[in-house]
C-alpha positions in Angstrom: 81.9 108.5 104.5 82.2 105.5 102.8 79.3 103.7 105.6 76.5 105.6 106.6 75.8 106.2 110.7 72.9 103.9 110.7 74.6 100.9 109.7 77.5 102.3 112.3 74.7 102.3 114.6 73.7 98.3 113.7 76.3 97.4 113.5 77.7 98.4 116.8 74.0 97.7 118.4 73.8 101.0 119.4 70.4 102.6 119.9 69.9 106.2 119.6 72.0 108.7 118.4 73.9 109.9 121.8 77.6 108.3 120.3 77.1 109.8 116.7 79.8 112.7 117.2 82.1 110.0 118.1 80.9 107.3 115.7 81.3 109.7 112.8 84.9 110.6 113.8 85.5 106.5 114.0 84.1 106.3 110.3 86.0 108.7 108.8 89.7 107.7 110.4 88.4 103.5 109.6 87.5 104.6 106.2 91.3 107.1 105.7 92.6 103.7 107.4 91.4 101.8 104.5 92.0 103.8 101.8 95.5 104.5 102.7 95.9 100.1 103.1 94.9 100.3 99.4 96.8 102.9 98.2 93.8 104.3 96.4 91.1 106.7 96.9 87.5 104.6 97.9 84.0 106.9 97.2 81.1 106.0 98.8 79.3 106.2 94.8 79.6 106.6 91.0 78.6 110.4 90.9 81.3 111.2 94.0 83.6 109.4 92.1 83.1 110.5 88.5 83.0 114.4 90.4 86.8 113.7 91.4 87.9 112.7 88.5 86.4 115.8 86.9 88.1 118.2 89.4 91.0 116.2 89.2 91.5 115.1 93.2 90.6 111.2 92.3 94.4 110.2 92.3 95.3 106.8 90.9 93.3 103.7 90.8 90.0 105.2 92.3 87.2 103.0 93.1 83.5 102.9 94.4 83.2 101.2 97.8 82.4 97.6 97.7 80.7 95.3 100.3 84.0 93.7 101.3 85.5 97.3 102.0 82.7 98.7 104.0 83.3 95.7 105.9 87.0 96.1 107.0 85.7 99.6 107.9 83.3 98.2 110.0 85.3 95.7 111.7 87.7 98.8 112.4 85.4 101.1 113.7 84.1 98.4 115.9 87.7 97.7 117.1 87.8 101.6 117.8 84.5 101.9 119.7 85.2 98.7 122.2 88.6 100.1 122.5 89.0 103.9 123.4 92.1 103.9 124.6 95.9 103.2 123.3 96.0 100.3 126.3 93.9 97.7 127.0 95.1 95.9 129.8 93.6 92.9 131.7 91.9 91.1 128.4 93.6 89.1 125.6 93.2 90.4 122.1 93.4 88.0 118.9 93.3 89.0 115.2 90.6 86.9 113.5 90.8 85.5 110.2 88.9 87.2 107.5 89.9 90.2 108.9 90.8 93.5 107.5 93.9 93.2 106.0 92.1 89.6 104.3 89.2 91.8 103.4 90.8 95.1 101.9 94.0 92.7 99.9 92.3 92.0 96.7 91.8 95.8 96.1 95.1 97.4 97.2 97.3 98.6 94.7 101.2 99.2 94.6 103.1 97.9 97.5 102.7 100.2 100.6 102.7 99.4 104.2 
């Protein structure tokens, strides 16, 4: 996981660890999210990274998380864990700026999506 489930936790402002399963599962699809924006593989550190790249599964451009990236996954898994369902009705939604397109852009690689 490129963030760890306590700053999940903080930054969702959820106290104890009853949502974990389903934080977790949030993290990992906000992080694949992410790294598929990018076109590029993102490892939470230098030794997961330099292990890829040794067993040969690092693919193109790889990179170590940054603070900018674990914040678009942040701002998704937030977005996932206020929303829980495929229709939101009766509320209007806005995409702020800064967001996580803004966030991930300066990393991406190649043209994509």
């Amino acid at each position: 996981m490129l963030v760890d489930i306590a700053t999940a936790r903080l930054h969702l402002r959820v106290d104890g660890t009853q949502d974990d399963a389903l934080i977790a599962l949030w993290l990992g699809a906000a992080g694949e999210a992410a790294m598929q924006h990018l076109n590029r593989n993102v490892y939470a550190d230098s030794a997961t990274l330099a292990a890829a790249v040794l067993d040969g599964t690092a693919g193109s451009d790889p990179m170590v998380v940054n603070d900018m990236i674990k914040a678009a996954v942040l701002l998704t898994l937030g977005h996932l864990y206020a929303n829980r369902e495929s229709v939101n009705t009766g509320s209007t939604a806005t995409e702020l700026p800064r967001g996580v397109d803004d966030l991930l852009q300066p990393f991406r690689v190649g043209m994509g999506m």
